[in-house]
C-alpha positions in Angstrom: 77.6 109.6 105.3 73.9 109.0 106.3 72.4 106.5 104.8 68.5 105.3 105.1 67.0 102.3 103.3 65.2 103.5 100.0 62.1 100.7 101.4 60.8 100.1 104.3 60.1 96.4 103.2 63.3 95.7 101.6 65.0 92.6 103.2 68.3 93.2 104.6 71.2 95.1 102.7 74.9 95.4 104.1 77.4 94.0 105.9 78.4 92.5 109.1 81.6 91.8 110.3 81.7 88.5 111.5 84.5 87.3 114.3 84.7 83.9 112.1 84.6 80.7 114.7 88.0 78.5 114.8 86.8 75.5 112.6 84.2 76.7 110.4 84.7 77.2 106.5 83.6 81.0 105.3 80.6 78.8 103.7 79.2 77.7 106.6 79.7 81.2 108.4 77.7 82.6 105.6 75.1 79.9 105.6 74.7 80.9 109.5 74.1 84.7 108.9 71.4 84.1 106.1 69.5 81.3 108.4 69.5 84.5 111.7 68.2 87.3 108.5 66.0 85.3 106.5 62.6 85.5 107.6 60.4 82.3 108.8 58.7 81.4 105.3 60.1 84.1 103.5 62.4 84.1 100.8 66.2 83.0 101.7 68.3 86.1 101.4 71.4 86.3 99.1 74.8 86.7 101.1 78.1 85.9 100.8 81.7 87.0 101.9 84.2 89.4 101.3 87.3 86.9 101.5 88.0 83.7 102.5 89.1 82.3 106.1 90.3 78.7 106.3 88.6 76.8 109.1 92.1 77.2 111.0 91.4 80.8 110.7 89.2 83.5 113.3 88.7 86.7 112.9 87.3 89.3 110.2 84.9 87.9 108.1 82.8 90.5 106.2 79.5 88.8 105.0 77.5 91.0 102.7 74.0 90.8 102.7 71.2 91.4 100.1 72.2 94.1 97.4 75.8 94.1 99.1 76.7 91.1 97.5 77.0 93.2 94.6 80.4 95.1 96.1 81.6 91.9 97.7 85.0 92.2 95.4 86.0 95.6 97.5 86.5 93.1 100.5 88.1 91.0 98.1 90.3 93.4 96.7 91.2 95.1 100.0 94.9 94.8 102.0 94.4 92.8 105.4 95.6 92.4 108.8 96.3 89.2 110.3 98.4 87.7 113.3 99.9 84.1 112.5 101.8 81.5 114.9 103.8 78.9 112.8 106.0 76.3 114.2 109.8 75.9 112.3 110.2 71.8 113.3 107.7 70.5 110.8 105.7 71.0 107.7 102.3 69.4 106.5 100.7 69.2 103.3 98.5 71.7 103.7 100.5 74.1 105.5 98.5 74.3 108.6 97.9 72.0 111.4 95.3 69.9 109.9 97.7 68.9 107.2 99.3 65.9 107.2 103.0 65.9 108.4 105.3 65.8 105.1 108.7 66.8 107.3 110.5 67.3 110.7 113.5 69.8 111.3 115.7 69.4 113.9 117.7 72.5 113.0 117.6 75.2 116.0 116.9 78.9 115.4 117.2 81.8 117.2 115.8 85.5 117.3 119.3 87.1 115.5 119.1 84.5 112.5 114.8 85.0 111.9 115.4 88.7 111.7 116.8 89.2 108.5 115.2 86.7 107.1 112.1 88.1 108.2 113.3 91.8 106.6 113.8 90.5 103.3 110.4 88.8 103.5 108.4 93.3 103.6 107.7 95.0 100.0 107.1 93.4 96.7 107.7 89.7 96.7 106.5 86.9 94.6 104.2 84.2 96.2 103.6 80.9 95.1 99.8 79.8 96.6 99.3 77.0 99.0 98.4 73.5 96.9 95.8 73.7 99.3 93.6 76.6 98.1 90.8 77.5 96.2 92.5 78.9 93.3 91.0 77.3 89.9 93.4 74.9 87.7 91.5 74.1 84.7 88.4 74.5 85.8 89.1 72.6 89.3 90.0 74.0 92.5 93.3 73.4 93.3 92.6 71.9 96.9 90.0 69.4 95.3 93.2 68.0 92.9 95.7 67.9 96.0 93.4 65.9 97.9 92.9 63.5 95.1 96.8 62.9 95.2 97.1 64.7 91.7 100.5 67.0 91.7 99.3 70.8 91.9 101.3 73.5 90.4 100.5 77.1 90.8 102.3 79.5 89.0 104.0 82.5 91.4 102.4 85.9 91.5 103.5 89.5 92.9 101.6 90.4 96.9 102.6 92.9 99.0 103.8 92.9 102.8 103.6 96.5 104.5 104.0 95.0 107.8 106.0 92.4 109.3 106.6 92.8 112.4 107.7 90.4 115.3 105.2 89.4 117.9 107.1 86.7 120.1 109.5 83.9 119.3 110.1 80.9 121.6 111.7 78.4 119.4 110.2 76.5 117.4 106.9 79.3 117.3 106.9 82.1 115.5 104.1 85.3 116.0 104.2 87.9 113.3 101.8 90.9 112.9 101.3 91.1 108.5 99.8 94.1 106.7 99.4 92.7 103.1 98.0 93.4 99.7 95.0 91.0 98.2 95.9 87.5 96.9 98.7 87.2 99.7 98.3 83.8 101.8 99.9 83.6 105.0 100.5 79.8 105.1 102.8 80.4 101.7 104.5 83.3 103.8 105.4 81.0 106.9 105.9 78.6 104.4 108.8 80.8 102.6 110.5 82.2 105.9 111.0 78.6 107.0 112.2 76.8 104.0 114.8 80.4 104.1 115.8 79.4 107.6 115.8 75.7 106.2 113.5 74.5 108.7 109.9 74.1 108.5 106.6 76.6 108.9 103.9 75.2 109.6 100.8 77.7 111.0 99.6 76.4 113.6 97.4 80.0 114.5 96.1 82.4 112.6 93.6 85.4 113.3 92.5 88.1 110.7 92.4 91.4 112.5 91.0 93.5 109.4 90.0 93.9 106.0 90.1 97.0 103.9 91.4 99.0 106.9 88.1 98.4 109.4 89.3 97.9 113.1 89.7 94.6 115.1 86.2 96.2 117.2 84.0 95.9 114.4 83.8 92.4 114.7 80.8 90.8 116.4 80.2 87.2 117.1 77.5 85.1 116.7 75.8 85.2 119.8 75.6 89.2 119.6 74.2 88.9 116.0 71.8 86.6 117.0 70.6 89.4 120.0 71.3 93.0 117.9 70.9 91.7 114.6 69.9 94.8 112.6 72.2 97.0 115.0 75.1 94.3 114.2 74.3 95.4 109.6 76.5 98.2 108.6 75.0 100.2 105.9 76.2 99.3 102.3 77.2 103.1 101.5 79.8 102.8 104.3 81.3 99.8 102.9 81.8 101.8 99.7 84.2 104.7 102.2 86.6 104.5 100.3 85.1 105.7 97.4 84.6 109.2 96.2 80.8 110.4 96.8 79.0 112.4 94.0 75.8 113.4 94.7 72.4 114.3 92.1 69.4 115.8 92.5 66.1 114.2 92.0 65.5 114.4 87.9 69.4 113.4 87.6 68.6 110.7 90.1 66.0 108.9 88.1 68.3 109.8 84.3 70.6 107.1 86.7 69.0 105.0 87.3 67.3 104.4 83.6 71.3 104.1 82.9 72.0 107.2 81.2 74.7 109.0 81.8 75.0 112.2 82.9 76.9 115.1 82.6 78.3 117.0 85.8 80.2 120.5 86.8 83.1 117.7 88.9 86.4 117.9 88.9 87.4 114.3 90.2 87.9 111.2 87.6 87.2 107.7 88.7 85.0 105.4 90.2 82.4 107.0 92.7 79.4 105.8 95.0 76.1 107.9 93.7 73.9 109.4 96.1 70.5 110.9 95.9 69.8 112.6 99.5 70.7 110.0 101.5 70.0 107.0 99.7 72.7 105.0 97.8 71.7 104.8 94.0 74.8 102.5 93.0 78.2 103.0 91.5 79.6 105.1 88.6 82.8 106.3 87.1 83.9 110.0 86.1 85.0 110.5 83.0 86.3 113.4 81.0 83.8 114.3 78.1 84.0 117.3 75.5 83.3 120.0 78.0 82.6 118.6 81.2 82.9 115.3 83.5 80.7 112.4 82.4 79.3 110.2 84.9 78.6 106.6 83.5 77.0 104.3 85.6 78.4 100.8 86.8 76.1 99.0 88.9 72.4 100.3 90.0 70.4 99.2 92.9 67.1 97.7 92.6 65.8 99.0 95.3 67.1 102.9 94.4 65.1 102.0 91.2 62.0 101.0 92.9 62.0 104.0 95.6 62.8 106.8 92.6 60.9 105.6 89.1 
C-alpha cells in the first residue's frame, strides 16, 4: 500500500530496522536514532522500540519514530526469530555471559540425549522469566532487585515455540534456530533445556533474526542510516501489514478524524488501519451495528488531522 506523508514539514514518522550493536542496551540504540533524525536546534523527536534486546543481543531492533511510537506494542506483540549459542558446563546469574558464574557441570552430553529434550521443549510450554529482566515486581523492575541481592520471584506464564531447530552442537555449545510467541525469553529457554539435561545453559550468543515476520534483510546498521537515512524509514502504514485496510472517502475521512464513528457497506470485523487515498488516518475496529458494520475509531494521527480539517 502506497503511502505519502499527510505534510511536507512533518518530522519523521516510521520505523527502521535497526541491526542492534553487540553491547548496547535498546535505550541507547534508540537514543542513537533520534540524535541522526532530530534536526540541529529543532525539537528532539519522540522514538522508541518495538522490543527489547539485551546488550548480549544483535540483530532486529525496530525503532519507531514520531507518530509510530503510537503502534510500538504490534512489535511488542509480535512472534520472533532469533539464533542462540549456550554453553551446558556452567550457569551465571543472569543467564548470559556477563553474569556471574553461580555453577560448573562436568556432566558430558551428546547429540542423541539433547534431541528429545529439545522436542519436548516446541508448542505450548510454561516459562518462568530470567531474574534478570525488566519485568515489574511491585512497582520495581525485577533486574534492579536482583542486583541489589534481593531474592526475585517471577511467577511462570504460557509462550510459544514454533521452531526449534538444531543449528550445531560441539559439546558443551549449543546453536538453536527459535520461532516464538511474545513474552518468550531465550535465556529462560537455554536455561530450561540445560537444567533438563542436568547441566548448565548459559547463552553465551544470541542474534534476533525478525520480528513480526520481517526478513533478516531489512536490517540496516548504523553506518548506513547515518548515509540513507530517510531511505533506511519504512512507512508507518506498512508496519500496520498485518492489518486489514478499510478505506473512506473525503467527507467520511474528516467524520474520522473528529472521532465519530462511521457506518460502512464491510463485511470484515476487527481491528483495521484507515486510509484516506493514500494517507494513513489511524486505526479502527469493525463492529457489527443494527444494519451494517460500524467503524469506531482507536487511535488518530495528528498529522491526518492537520492535512484533512
Amino acid at each position: 500500500m502506497a503511502e505519502r506523508s499527510a505534510t511536507t514539514s512533518a518530522p519523521p514518522s516510521g520505523v527502521v530496522f535497526l541491526d542492534k550493536p553487540l553491547g548496547w542496551t535498546s535505550r541507547q540504540a534508540v537514543n542513537a536514532v533520534v540524535r541522526l533524525f532530530s534536526r540541529s536546534g529543532g525539537k528532539r523527536i519522540k522514538a522508541g522500540h518495538g522490543g527489547t534486546l539485551d546488550p548480549l543481543a544483535t540483530g532486529m531492533l525496530p525503532i519507531l519514530l514520531g507518530e509510530a511510537t503510537r503502534y510500538a506494542d504490534y512489535g511488542l506483540r509480535a512472534e520472533k526469530v532469533y539464533r542462540v549459542t549456550f554453553d551446558l558446563s556452567f550457569q551465571t546469574d543472569t543467564l548470559d555471559r556477563e553474569g556471574e558464574v553461580v555453577a560448573r557441570f562436568d556432566t558430558r552430553i551428546d547429540e542423541a540425549v539433547l534431541r528429545p529434550v529439545l522436542a519436548a521443549f516446541r508448542g505450548n510450554i510454561e516459562q518462568v522469566p530470567p531474574a534478570f529482566s525488566a519485568i515489574r515486581v511491585n512497582g520495581r523492575r525485577a533486574h534492579e532487585a536482583a542486583r541489589s541481592g534481593e531474592s526475585v520471584e517471577l511467577a511462570a506464564r504460557p509462550v510459544r515455540i514454533d521452531e526449534l531447530e538444531l543449528l550445531a552442537f560441539s559439546f558443551p555449545e549449543v546453536t538453536l534456530h527459535v520461532r516464538c510467541s511474545k513474552g518468550t525469553y531465550i535465556r529462560s529457554l537455554a536455561r530450561d533445556i540445560g537444567a533438563r539435561l542436568g547441566v548448565g545453559g548459559c547463552v553465551t550468543e544470541l542474534r534476533r533474526l525478525s520480528t513480526g515476520g520481517w526478513p533478516e534483510h531489512m536490517m540496516v546498521g548504523l553506518e548506513e542510516l547515518e548515509q540513507r537515512r530517510e531511505a533506511c524509514v519504512l512507512p508507518l502504514g506498512m508496519w500496520l501489514r498485518d492489518l486489514h485496510t478499510c478505506h473512506l472517502n473525503r467527507e467520511q475521512a474528516r467524520r474520522f478524524l473528529q472521532g465519530q464513528r462511521l457506518q460502512l457497506d464491510e463485511a470484515y470485523r476487527g481491528e483495521t488501519a484507515v486510509f484516506c487515498e493514500d494517507i494513513l488516518l489511524g486505526n479502527a475496529r469493525l463492529k457489527p451495528g443494527q444494519k451494517r458494520m460500524v467503524l469506531h475509531p482507536v487511535r488518530i494521527l495528528p498529522s491526518a488531522q492537520e492535512y484533512f480539517l
